[in-house]
C-alpha distance (Angstrom), angle and dihedral (degrees) to the residues before:
residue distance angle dihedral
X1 . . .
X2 3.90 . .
X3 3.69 108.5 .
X4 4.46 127.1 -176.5
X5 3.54 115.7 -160.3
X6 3.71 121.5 -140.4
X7 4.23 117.4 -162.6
X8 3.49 141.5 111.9
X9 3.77 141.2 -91.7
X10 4.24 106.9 -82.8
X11 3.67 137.3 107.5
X12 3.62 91.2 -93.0
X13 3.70 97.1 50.6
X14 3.71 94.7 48.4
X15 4.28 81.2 52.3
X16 4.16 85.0 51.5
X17 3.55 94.3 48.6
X18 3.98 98.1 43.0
X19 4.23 86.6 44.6
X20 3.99 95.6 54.3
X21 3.86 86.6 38.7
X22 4.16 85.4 60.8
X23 3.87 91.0 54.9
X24 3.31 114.5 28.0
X25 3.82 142.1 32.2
X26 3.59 110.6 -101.5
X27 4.12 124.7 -158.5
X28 3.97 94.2 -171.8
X29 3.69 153.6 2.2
X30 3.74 124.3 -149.7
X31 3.72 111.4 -169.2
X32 3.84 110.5 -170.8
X33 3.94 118.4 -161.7
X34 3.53 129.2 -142.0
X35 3.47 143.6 -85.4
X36 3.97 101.5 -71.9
X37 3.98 99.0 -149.2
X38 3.69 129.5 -5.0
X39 3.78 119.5 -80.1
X40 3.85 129.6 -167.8
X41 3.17 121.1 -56.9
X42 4.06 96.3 26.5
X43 3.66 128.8 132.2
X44 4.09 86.6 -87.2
X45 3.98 92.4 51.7
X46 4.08 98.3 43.7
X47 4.55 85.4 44.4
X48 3.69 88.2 52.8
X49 3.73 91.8 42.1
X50 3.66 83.9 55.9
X51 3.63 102.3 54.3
X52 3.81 91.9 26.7
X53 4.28 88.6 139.4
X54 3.91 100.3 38.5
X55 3.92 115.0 52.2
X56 4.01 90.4 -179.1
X57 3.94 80.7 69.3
X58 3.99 96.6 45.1
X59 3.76 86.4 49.4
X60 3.74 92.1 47.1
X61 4.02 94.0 38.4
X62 4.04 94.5 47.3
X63 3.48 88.3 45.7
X64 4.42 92.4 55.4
X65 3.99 81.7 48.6
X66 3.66 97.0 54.7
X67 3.57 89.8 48.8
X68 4.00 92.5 42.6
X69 3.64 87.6 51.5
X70 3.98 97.7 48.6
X71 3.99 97.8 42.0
X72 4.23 90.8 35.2
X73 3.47 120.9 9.3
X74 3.88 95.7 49.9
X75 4.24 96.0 -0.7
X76 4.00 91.0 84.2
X77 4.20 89.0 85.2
X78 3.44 88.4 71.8
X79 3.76 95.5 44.1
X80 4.06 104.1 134.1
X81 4.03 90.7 -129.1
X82 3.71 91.0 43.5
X83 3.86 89.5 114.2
X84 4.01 91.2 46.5
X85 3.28 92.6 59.3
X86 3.68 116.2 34.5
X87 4.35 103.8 62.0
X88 3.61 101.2 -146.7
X89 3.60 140.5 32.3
X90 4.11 118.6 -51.5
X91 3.28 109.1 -178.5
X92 3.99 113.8 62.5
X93 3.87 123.8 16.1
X94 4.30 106.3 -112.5
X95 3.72 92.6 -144.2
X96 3.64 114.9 -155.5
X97 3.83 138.6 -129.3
X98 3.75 106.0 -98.3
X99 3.92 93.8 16.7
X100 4.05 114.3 107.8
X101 4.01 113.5 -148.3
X102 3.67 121.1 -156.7
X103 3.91 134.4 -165.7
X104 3.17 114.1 -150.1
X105 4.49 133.4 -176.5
X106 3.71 114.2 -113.4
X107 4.21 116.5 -80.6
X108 4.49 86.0 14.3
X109 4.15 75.7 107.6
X110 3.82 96.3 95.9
X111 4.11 95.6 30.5
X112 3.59 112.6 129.2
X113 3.64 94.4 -123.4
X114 3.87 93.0 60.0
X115 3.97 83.1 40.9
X116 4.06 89.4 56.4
X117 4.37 91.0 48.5
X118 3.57 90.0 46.3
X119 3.66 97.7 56.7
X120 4.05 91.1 42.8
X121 3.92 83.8 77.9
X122 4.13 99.2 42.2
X123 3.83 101.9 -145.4
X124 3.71 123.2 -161.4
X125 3.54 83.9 -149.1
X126 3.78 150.5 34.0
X127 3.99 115.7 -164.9
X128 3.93 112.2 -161.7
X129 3.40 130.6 -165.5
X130 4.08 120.2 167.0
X131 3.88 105.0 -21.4
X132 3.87 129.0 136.8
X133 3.84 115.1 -78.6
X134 3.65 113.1 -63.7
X135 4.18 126.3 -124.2
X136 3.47 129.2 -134.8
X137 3.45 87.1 -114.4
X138 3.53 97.1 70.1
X139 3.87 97.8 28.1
X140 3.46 79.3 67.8
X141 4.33 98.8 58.8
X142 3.85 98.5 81.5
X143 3.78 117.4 86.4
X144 3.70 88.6 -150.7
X145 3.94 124.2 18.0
X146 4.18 134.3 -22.8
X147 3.70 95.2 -161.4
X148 4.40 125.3 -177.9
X149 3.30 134.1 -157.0
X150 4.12 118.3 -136.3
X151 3.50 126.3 -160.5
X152 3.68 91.4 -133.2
X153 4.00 140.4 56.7
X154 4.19 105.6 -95.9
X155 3.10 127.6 -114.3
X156 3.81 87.6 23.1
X157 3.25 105.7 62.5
X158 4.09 121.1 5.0
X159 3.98 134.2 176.1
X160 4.02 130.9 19.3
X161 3.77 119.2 8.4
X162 3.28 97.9 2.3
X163 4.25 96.6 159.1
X164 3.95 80.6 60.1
X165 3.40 113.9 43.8
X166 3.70 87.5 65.0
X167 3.49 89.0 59.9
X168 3.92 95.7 48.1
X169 3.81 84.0 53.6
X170 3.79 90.5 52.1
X171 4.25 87.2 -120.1
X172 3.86 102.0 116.0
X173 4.25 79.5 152.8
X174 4.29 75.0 87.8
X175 3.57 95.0 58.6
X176 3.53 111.1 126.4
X177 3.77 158.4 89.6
X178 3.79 130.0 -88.9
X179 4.29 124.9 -160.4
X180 4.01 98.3 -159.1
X181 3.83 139.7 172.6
X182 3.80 101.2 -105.8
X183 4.08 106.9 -123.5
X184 4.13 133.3 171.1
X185 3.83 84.5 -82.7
X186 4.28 129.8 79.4
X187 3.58 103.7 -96.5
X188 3.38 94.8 -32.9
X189 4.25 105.3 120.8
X190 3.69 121.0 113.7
X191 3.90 113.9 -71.2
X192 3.54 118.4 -118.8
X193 4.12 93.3 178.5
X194 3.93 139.4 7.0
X195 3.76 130.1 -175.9
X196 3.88 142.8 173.5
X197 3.97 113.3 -144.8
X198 3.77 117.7 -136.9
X199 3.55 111.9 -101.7
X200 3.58 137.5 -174.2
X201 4.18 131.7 -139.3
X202 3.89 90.2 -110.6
X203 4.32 95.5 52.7
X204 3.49 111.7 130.3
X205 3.58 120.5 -153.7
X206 3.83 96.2 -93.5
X207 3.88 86.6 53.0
X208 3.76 98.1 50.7
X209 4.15 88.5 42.4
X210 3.67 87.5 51.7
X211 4.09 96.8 44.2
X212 4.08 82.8 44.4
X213 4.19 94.2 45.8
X214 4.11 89.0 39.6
X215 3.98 96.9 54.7
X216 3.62 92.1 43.1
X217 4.22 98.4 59.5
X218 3.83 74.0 42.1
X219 4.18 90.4 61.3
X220 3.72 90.4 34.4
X221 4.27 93.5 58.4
X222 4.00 81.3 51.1
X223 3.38 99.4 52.2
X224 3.61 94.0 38.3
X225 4.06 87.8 50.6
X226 4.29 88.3 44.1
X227 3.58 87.1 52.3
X228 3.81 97.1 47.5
X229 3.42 92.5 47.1
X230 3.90 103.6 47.8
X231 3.74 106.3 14.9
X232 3.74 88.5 -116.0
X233 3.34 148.7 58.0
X234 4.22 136.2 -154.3
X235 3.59 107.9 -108.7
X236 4.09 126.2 170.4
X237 3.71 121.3 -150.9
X238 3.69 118.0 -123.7
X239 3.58 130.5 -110.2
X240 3.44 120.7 -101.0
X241 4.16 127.3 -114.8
X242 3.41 89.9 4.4
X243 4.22 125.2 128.3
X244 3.51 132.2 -0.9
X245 3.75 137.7 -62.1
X246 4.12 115.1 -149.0
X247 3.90 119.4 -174.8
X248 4.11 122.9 -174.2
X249 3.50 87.9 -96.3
X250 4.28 91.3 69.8
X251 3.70 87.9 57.6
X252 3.81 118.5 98.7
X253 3.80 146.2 135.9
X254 3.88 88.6 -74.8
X255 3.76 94.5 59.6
X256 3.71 99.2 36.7
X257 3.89 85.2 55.7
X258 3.50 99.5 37.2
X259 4.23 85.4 53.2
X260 4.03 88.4 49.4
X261 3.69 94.9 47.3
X262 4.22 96.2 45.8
X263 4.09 84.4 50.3
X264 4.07 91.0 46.1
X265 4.69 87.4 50.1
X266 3.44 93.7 49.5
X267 3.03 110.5 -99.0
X268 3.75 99.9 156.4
X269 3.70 84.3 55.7
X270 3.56 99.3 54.0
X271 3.83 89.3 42.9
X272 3.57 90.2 60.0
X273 3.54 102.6 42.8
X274 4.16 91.1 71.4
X275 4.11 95.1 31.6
X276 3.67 90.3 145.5
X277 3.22 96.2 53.6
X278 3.56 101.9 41.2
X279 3.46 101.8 47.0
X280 3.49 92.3 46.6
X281 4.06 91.7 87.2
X282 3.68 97.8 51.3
X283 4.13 112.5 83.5
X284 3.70 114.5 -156.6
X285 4.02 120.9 -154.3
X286 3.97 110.2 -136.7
X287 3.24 97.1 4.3
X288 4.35 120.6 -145.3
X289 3.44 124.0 -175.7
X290 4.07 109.6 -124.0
X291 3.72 120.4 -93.4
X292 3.96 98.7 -158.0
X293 3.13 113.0 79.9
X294 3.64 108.8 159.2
């Protein structure tokens, strides 16, 4: 089956794209960049909004979300088990004879023009990992399945951030990684595969984000593989009003620090301690046991 991948520009992206391009053959790449500057409503906006009437603060909070960013947000490349976990190369795209690779600006991922190139190659499917939010309009371009994979267990937890906002809310027993159908909703299609990675008491966050990103390209190359093989995979719709949906404008100083100081107590530790009981209240949907195990 013909499959286009849709992502962004990172380490992990470039992994995704040089995993799927292992397996399967792929017509295209679309690599969308970032957000150029901040905009309203951003992590800068909501922090200011926060310590609007005391500018020691905004100093003092901008300056714990520089920092955040650097060791967190962007530090995980230089993560010493970076290689362990990711499977295939992370830090240049190996383009392909025969594949096209495009660049495009930030929000061009739903423009008619890219919709128009996209449907000169007909893919069966469309593998996302990380793009903006996807219109019906393109949803709609593969014959068989435009699938996503979310850095957090649906329904549970949906949007931005979703491997740390468990942590904020002292639940890492909703750690995980969801493989869904991509629908008009925010993480809300019908899941074809859910995991939890293995972690350990002493994980910081860019281990558990790596563990979390890793087993997801891993559920991705299976359902890509099901789905190339049988012309269909199992999927399971999600429950409705259920969990919690997170966008970049929840996350401020309060939650990055929160997140730090949870990891700093222990809480990994203390998560572990009662796994069986803990994890007995969260249902996964096509369940697959974890392939990192490092």
């Amino acid at each position: 089956m013909k499959t286009v991948i849709f992502t962004r520009t990172g380490f992990h992206h470039a992994s995704f794209v040089n995993r799927l391009q292992e397996r399967f053959e792929v017509a295209c790449v679309v690599r969308e960049g970032y957000p150029e500057s901040p905009k309203k409503g951003t992590v800068l906006s909501a922090l200011r909004s926060i310590f609007r009437k005391d500018a020691a603060g905004l100093i003092h909070g901008e300056r714990f979300l520089k920092k955040f960013h650097e060791s967190y947000s962007a530090g995980f490349r230089y993560h010493p088990m970076l290689k362990e976990y990711l499977r295939a190369h992370f830090d240049v795209v190996v383009e392909k004879p025969g594949t096209k690779y495009l660049n495009i600006r930030c929000g061009e991922i739903n423009s008619p023009d890219l919709r128009r190139y996209i449907t000169s190659f007909n893919p069966d499917i469309i593998a996302v990992l990380g793009s903006s939010v996807i219109k019906p309009e393109m949803i709609s371009l593969p014959s068989v399945a435009m699938i996503n994979i979310h850095s957090g267990l649906s329904p549970y937890y949906r949007g931005t951030w979703s491997y740390g906002w468990p942590i904020v809310n002292r639940e890492p027993e909703y750690i995980g990684v969801t493989v869904h159908h991509i629908n008009a909703g925010i993480d809300t299609g019908d899941i074809i595969f859910q995991t939890k990675p293995v972690l350990r008491k002493d994980d910081d966050l860019n281990a558990i984000f790596l563990k979390v990103i890793a087993e997801g390209i891993e559920l991705a190359v299976k359902a890509i593989e099901e789905i190339s093989v049988r012309g269909i995979v199992a999927s399971y719709r999600q429950p409705g009003k259920t969990g919690r949906l997170y966008r970049m404008r929840d996350f401020n100083f309060e939650a990055a620090q929160a997140c730090i100081k949870n990891l700093e107590e222990g809480i990994l530790g203390e998560y572990l301690s009662r796994r069986q009981e803990r994890d007995s209240k969260v249902k996964l949907f096509g369940y697959v046991p974890p392939v990192i195990f490092r």
